[in-house]
KOLKOL-365126 format. One record per residue (C-alpha): residue number from 1; y, x, z. Coordinates in pm, whole numbers, always signed. Example, Ala and Ser with C-alpha at 12.3 -4.5 7.8 and 13.67 -1.06 7.14 Angstrom:
! residues 2
<i=1&v=-450&u=+1230&w=+780> $
<i=2&v=-106&u=+1367&w=+714> $
***
This chain:
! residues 401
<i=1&v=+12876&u=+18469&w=-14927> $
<i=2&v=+12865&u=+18843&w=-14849> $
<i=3&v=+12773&u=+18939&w=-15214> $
<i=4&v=+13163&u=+18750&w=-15267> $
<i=5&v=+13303&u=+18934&w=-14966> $
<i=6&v=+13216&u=+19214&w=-15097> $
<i=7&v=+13352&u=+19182&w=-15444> $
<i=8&v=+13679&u=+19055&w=-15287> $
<i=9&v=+13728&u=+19388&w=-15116> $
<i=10&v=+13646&u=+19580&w=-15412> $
<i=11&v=+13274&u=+19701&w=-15267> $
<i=12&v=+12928&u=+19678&w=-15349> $
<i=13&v=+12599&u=+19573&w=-15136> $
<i=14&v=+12460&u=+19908&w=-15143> $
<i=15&v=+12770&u=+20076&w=-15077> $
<i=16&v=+12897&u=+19869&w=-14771> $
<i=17&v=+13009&u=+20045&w=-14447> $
<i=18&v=+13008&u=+19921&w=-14100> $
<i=19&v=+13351&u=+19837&w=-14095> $
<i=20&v=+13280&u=+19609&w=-14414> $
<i=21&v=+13036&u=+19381&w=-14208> $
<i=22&v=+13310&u=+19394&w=-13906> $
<i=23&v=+13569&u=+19289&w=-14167> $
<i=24&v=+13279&u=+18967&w=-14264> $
<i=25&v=+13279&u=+18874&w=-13911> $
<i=26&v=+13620&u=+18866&w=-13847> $
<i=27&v=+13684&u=+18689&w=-14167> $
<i=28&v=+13435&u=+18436&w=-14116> $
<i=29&v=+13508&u=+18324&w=-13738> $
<i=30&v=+13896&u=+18383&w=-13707> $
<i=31&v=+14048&u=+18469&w=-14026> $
<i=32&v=+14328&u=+18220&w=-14023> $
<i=33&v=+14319&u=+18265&w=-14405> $
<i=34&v=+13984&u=+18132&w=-14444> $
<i=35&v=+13997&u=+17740&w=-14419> $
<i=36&v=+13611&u=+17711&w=-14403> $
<i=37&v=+13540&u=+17911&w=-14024> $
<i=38&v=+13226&u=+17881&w=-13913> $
<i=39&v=+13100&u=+17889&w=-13512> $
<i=40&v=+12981&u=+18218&w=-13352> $
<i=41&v=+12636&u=+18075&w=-13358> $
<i=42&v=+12597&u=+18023&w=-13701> $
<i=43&v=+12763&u=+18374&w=-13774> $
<i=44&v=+12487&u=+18511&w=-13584> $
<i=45&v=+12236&u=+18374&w=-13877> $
<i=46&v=+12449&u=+18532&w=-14097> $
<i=47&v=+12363&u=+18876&w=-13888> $
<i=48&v=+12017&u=+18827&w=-13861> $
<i=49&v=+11995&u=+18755&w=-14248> $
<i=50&v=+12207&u=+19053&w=-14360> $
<i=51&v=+12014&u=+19304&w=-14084> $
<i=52&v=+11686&u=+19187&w=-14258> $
<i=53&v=+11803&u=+19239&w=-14624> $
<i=54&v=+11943&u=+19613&w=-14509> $
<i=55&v=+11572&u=+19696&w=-14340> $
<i=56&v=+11451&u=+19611&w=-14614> $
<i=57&v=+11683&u=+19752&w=-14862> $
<i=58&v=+11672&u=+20099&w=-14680> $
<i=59&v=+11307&u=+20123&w=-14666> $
<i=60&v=+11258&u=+20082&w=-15009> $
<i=61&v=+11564&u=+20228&w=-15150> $
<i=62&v=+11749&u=+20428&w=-14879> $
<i=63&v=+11997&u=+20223&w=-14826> $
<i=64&v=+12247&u=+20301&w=-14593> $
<i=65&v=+12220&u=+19958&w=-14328> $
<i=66&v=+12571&u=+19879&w=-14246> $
<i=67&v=+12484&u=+19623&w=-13958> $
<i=68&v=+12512&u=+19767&w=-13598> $
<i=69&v=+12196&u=+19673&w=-13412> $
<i=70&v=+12030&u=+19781&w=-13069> $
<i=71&v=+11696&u=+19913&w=-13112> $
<i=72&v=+11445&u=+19820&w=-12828> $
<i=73&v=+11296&u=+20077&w=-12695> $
<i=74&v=+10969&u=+20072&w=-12443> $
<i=75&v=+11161&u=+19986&w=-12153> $
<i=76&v=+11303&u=+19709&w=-12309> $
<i=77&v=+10960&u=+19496&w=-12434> $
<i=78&v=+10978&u=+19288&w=-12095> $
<i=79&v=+11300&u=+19157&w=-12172> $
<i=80&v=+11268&u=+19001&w=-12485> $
<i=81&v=+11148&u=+18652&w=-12418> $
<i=82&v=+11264&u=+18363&w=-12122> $
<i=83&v=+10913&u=+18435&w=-11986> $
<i=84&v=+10904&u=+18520&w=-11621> $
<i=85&v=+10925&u=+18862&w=-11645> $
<i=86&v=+11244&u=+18769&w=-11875> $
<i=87&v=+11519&u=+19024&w=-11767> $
<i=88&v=+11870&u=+19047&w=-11966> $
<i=89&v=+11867&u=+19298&w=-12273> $
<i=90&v=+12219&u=+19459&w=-12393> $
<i=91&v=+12382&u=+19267&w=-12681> $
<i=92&v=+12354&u=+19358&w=-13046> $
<i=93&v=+12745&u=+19487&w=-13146> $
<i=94&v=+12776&u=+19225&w=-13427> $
<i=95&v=+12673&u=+18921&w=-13234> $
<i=96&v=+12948&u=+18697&w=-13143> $
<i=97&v=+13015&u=+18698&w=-12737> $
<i=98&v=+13003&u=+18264&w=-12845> $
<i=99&v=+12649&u=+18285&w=-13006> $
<i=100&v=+12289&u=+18232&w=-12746> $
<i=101&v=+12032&u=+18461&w=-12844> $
<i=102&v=+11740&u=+18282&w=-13116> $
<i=103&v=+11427&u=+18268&w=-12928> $
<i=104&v=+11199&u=+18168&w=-13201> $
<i=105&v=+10820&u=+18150&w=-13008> $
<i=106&v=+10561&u=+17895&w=-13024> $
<i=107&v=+10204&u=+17763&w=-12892> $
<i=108&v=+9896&u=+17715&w=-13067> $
<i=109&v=+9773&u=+17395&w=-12962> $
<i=110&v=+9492&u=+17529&w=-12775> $
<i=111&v=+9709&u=+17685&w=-12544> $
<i=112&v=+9978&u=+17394&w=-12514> $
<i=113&v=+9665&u=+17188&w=-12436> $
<i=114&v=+9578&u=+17431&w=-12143> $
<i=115&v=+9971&u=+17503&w=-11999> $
<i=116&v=+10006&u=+17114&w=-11981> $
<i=117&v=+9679&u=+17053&w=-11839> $
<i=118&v=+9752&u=+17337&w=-11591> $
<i=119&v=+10131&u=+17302&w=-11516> $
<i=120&v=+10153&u=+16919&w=-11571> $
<i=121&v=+9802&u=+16766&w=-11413> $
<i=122&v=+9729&u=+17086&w=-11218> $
<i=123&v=+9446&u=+17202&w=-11298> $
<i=124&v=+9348&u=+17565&w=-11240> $
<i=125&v=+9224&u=+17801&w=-11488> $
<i=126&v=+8887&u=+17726&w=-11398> $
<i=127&v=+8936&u=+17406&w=-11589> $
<i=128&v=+8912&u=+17262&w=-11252> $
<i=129&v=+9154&u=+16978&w=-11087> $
<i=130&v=+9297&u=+17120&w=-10745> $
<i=131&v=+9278&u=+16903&w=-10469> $
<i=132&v=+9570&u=+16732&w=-10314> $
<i=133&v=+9741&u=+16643&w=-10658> $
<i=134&v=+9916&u=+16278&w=-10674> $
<i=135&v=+10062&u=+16355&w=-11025> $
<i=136&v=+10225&u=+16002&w=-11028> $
<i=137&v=+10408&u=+16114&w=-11327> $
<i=138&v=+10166&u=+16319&w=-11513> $
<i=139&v=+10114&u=+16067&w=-11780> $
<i=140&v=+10485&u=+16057&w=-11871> $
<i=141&v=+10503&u=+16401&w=-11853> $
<i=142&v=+10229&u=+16444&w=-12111> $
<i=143&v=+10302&u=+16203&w=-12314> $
<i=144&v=+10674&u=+16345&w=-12360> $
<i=145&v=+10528&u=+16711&w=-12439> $
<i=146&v=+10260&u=+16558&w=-12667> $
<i=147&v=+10541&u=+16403&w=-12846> $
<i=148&v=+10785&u=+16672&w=-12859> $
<i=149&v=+10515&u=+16875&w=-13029> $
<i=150&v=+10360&u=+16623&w=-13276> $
<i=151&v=+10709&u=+16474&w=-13407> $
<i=152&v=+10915&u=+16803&w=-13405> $
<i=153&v=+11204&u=+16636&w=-13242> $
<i=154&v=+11488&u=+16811&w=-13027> $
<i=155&v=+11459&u=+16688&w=-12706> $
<i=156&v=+11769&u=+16517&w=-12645> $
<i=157&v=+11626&u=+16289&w=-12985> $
<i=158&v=+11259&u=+16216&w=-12818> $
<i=159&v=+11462&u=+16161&w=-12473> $
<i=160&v=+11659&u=+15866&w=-12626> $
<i=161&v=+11405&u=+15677&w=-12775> $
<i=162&v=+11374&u=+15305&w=-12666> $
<i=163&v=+11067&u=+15097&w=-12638> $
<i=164&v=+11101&u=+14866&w=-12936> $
<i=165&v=+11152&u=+15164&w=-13148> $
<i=166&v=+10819&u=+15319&w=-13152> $
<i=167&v=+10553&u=+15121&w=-13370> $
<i=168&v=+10220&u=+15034&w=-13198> $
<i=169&v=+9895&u=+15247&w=-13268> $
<i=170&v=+9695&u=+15176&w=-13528> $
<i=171&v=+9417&u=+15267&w=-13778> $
<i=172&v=+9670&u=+15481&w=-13961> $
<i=173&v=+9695&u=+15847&w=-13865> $
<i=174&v=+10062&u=+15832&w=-13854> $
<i=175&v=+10279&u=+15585&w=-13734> $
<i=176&v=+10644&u=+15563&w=-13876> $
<i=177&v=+10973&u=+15571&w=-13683> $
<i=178&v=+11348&u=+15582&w=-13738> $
<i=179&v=+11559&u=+15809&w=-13559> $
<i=180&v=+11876&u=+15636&w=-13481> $
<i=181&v=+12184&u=+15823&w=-13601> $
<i=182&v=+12392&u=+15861&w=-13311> $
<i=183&v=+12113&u=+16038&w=-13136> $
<i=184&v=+12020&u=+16302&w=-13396> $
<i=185&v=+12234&u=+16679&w=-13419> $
<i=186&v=+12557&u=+16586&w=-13529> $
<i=187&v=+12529&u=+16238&w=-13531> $
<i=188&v=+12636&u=+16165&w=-13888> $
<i=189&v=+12336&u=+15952&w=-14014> $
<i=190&v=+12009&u=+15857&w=-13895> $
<i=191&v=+11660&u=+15940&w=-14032> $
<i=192&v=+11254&u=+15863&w=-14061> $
<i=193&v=+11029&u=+16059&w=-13880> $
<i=194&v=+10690&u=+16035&w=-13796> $
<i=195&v=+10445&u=+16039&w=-13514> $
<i=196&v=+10064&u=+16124&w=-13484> $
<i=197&v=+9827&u=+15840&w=-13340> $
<i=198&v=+9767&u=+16073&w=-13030> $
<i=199&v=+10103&u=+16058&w=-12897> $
<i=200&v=+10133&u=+15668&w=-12949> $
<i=201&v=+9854&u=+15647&w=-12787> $
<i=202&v=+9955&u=+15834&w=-12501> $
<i=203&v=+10285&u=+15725&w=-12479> $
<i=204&v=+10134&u=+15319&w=-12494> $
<i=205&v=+9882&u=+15490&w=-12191> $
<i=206&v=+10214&u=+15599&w=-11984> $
<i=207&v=+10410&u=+15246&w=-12069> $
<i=208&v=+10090&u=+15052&w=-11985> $
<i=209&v=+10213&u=+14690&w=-11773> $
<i=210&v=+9935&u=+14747&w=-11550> $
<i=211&v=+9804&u=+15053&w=-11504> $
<i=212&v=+10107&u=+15278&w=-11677> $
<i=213&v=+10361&u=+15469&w=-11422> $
<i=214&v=+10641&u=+15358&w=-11610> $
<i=215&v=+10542&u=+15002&w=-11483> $
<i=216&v=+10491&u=+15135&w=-11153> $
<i=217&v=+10857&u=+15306&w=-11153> $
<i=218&v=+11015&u=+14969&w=-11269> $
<i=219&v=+10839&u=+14782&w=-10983> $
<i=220&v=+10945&u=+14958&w=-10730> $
<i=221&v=+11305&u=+15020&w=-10886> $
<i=222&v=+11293&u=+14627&w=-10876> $
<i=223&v=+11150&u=+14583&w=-10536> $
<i=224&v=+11483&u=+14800&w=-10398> $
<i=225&v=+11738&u=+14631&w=-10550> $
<i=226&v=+11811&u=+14965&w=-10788> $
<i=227&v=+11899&u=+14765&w=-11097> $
<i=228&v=+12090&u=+14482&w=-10948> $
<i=229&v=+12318&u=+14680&w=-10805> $
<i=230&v=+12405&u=+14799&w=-11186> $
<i=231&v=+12729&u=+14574&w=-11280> $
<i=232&v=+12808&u=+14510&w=-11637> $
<i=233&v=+12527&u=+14651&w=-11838> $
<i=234&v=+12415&u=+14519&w=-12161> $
<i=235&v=+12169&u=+14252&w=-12132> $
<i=236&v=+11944&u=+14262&w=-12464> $
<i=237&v=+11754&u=+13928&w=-12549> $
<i=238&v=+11596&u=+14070&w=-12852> $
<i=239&v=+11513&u=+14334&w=-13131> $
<i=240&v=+11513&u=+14295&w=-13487> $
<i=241&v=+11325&u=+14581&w=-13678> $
<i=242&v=+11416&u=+14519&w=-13998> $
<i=243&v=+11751&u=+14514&w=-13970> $
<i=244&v=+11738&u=+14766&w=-13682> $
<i=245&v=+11950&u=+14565&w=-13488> $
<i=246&v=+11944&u=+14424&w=-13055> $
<i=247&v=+12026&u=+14100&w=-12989> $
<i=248&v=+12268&u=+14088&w=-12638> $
<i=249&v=+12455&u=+13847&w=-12393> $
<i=250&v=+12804&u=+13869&w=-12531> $
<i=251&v=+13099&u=+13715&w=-12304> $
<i=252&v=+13173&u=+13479&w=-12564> $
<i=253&v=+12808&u=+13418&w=-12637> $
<i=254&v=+12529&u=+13624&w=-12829> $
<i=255&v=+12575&u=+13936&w=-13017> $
<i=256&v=+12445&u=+14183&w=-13228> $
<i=257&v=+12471&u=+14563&w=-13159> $
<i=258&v=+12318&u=+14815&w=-13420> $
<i=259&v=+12073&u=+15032&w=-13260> $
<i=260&v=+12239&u=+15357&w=-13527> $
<i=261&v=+12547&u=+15335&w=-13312> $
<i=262&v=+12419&u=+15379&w=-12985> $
<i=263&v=+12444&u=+15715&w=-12822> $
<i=264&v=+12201&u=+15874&w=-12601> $
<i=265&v=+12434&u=+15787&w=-12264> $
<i=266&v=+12490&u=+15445&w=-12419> $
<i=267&v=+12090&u=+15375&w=-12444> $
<i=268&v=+12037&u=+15463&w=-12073> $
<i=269&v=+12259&u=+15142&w=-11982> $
<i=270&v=+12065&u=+14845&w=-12204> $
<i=271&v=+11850&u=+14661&w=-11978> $
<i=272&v=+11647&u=+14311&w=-12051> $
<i=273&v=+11514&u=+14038&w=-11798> $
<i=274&v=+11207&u=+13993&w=-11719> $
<i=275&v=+11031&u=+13750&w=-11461> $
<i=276&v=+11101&u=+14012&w=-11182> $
<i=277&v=+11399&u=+14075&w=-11279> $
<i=278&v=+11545&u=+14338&w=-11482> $
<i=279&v=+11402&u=+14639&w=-11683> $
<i=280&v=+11561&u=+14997&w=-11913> $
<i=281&v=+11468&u=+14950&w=-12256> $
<i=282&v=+11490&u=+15331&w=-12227> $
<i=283&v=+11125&u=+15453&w=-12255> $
<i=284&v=+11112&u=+15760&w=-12045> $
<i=285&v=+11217&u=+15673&w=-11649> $
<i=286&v=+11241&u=+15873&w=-11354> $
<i=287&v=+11063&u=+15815&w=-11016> $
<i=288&v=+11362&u=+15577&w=-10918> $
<i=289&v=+11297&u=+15347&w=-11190> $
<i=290&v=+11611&u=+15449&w=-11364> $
<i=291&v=+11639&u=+15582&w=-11715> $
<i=292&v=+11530&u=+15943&w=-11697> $
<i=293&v=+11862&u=+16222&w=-11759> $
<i=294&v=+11806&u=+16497&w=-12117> $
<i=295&v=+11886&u=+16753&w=-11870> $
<i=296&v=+11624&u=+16731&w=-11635> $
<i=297&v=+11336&u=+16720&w=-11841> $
<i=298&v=+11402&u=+17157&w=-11856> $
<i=299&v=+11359&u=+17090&w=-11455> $
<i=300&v=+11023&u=+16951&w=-11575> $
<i=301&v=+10912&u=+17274&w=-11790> $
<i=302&v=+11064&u=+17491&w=-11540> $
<i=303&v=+10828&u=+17349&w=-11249> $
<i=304&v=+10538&u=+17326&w=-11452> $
<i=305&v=+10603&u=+17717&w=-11524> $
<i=306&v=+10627&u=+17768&w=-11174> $
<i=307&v=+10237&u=+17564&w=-11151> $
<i=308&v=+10065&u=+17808&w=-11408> $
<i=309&v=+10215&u=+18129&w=-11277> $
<i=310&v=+10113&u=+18031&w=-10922> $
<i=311&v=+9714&u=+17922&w=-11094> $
<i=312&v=+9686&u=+18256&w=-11248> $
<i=313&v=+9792&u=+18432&w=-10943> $
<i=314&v=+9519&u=+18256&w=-10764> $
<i=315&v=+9265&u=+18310&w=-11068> $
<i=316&v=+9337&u=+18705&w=-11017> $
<i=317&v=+9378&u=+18662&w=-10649> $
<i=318&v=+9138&u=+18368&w=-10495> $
<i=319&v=+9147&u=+18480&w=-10148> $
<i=320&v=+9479&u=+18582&w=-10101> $
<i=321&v=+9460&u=+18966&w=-10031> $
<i=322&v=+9694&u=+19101&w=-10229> $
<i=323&v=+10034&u=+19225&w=-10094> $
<i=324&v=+10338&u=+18993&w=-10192> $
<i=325&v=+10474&u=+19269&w=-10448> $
<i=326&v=+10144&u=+19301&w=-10570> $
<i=327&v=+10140&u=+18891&w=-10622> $
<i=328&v=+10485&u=+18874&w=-10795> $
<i=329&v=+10391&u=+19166&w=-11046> $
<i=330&v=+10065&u=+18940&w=-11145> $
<i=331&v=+10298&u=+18629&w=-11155> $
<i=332&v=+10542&u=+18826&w=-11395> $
<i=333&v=+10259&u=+18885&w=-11648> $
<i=334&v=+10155&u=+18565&w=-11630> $
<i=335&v=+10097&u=+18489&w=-12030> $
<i=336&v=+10102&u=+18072&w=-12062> $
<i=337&v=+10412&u=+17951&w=-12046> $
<i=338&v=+10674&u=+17732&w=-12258> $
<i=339&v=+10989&u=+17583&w=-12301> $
<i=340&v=+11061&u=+17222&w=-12441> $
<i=341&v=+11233&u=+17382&w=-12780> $
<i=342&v=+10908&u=+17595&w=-12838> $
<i=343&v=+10679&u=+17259&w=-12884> $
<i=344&v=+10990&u=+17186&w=-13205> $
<i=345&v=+10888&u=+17592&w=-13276> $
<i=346&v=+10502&u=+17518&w=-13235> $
<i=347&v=+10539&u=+17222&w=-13489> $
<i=348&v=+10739&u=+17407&w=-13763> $
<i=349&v=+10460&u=+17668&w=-13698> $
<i=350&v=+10184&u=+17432&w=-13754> $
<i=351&v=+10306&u=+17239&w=-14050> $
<i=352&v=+10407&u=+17552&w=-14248> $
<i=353&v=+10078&u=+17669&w=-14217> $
<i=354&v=+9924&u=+17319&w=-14374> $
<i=355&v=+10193&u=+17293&w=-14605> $
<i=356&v=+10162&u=+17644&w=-14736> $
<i=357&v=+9772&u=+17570&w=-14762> $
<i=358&v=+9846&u=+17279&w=-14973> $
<i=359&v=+10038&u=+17396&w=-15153> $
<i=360&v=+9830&u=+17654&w=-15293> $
<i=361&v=+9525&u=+17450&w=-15355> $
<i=362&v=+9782&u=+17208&w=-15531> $
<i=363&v=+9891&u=+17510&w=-15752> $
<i=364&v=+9576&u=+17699&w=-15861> $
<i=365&v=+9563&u=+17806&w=-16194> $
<i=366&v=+9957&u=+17748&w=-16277> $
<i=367&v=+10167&u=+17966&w=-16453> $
<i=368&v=+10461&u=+18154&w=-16301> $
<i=369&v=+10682&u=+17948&w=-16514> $
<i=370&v=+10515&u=+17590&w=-16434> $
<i=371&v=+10500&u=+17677&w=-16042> $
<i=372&v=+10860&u=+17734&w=-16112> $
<i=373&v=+10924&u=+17410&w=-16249> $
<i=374&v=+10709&u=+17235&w=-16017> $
<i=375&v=+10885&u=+17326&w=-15729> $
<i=376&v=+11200&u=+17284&w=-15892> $
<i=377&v=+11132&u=+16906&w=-15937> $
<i=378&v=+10945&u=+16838&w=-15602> $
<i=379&v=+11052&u=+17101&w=-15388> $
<i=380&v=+10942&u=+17408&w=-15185> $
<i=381&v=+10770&u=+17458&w=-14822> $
<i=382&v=+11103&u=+17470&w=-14684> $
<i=383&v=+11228&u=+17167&w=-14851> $
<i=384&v=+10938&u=+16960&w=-14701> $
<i=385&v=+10979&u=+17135&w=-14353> $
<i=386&v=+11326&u=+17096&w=-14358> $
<i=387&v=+11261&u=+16727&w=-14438> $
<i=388&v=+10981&u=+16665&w=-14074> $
<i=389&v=+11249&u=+16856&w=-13848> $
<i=390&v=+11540&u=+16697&w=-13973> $
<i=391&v=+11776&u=+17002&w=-14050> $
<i=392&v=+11930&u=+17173&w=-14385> $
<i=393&v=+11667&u=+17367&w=-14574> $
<i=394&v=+11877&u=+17732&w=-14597> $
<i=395&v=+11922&u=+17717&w=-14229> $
<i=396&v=+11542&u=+17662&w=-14173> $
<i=397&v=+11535&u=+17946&w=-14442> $
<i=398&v=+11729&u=+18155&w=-14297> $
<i=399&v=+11633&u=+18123&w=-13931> $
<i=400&v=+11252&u=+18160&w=-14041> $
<i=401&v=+11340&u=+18501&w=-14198> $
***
């Protein structure tokens, strides 16, 4: 696109000016002329891509790089990440006032594994459980970050998943699972996805009828009246997988409703009876019983944050004689610490690393020319990638770079 921008003008990639790329933007955001705009966000990929061609370019060939940037300096490292020492950094020039800065980090899972057992079941960093901790919803909790990291999904998808959706545990490694469509980004079509025998597991742990919180929530919703008091919601009376389809209580008797058309807010609102009376076929609830909101599942990350900094204050501080200036500095540096998008980060991380190893046991002792071919038949890493998160391959491409 900027190699045909370029020739359009009547200029060349190694001899574009600053005023060239300003021309780009403007062309490709609000150039009436151009009946293919694009948002601010997606410009800013655009930016990030041409920036890291120009590096390159004038490293090796002295270049001139025509893309305004602001360099970080020392007194600028503490403000690059949402972290709590996160402080805001002045904008690059080129990037759209419309477009949110990329904050591409992720976890191993050895240190997911210890921020969830610290922030979410509150342990210490001692490995140690402190005392005084009811967690009544520490098995939804994390089951819902176990997910978000083994599936990949956004979190608005894994937050709108119903009960009869996810398959049971079994021998098999992975279970298989459709995503409906009106729940994925951009809500065109619908798509398979996949999650690890962990996560069922956990998530059948947190749904248990007996000894599962979700039970527990439903209960007590039931005991107070919560969901009678709900007028007009869709009573389902069944599921068929196959077909993908819920059978409900029409007013002219039953109906079918295609789980593909139902949006997130629409999910939150099917309910089915049981012998005590009724219950969400939305899987994750809150403590009221009702189905849990997208939103407040960052309130959820944001106060388990809140637990670790506060554990490794104590783990640098255990008797509590430091000054409170001294105890906020310690909190700042605090290094565990996540956000739900990172677990999506953490499992593009993880599977690019097994894909790429794969991938080059599979290819030992090719040519250049049959590796070519290969991949040109089955696809590349990012093709496969692409394919588990759910998104276009270039974007992935492009982000990754």
């Amino acid at each position: 696109m900027w190699l045909d921008f370029l020739d359009a003008i009547g200029s060349s990639w190694d001899c574009a000016s600053v005023r060239d790329v300003e021309a780009f933007k403007d062309w490709r955001i609000t150039d009436l002329r151009n009946d293919e705009r694009i948002r601010p966000t997606s410009f800013d990929t655009d930016r990030a891509a041409l920036n890291s061609f120009y590096t390159w370019a004038s490293a090796r060939y002295g270049v001139f790089n025509p893309v305004p940037t602001v360099q970080a300096d020392d007194s600028d490292e503490a403000s690059w990440g949402p972290g709590p020492g996160y402080t805001q950094q002045r904008r690059d020039p080129l990037r759209p006032a419309g477009s949110r800065r990329r904050q591409v980090k992720w976890l191993l899972w050895a240190a997911l594994e210890q921020w969830r057992n610290i922030g979410l079941r509150r342990f210490d960093f001692n490995g140690l459980r402190r005392d005084g901790w009811r967690g009544c919803n520490e098995d939804r909790d994390c089951a819902f970050v176990d997910g978000l990291y083994g599936t990949g999904l956004r979190v608005r998808e894994w937050a709108s998943v119903l009960d009869v959706e996810l398959p049971a545990s079994g021998a098999e490694r992975m279970g298989e699972a459709w995503l409906a469509a009106k729940c994925t980004k951009g809500g065109e079509e619908g798509r398979k996805y996949w999650i690890p025998r962990r996560v069922l597991q956990s998530v059948e742990g947190y749904a248990d009828p007996l000894e599962g919180s979700r039970a527990e929530a439903i209960r007590r919703a039931q005991r107070r009246g919560r969901y009678d008091r709900l007028h007009g919601v869709p009573i389902v009376t069944g599921h068929n997988p196959r077909t993908g389809e819920l059978y409900i209580e029409g007013s002219s008797g039953p109906a079918t409703l295609a789980l593909d058309v139902l949006s997130a807010d629409e999910r939150r609102m099917l309910f089915r009876r049981v012998p005590g009376g009724l219950e969400p076929l939305c899987l994750w609830l809150s403590v009221s019983g009702l189905p849990k909101k997208v939103h407040s599942w960052e309130d959820t990350f944001d106060d388990a944050n809140k637990r670790v900094a506060a554990a490794w204050v104590r783990r640098a501080d255990p008797d509590g004689r430091l000054s409170a200036e001294e105890g906020e500095r310690i909190r700042r540096e605090c290094p565990p610490w996540a956000t739900a998008h990172m677990c999506r980060h953490s499992f593009a991380l993880k599977w690019f690393s097994i894909l790429s190893l794969l991938e080059e046991r599979r290819l030992e002792g090719f040519t250049a020319e049959e590796i070519e071919d290969f991949r040109d038949q089955l696809g590349d890493i990012w093709l496969q990638l692409a394919i588990s998160l759910g998104q276009d391959a270039l974007g992935l491409n492009l982000t990754a770079q």
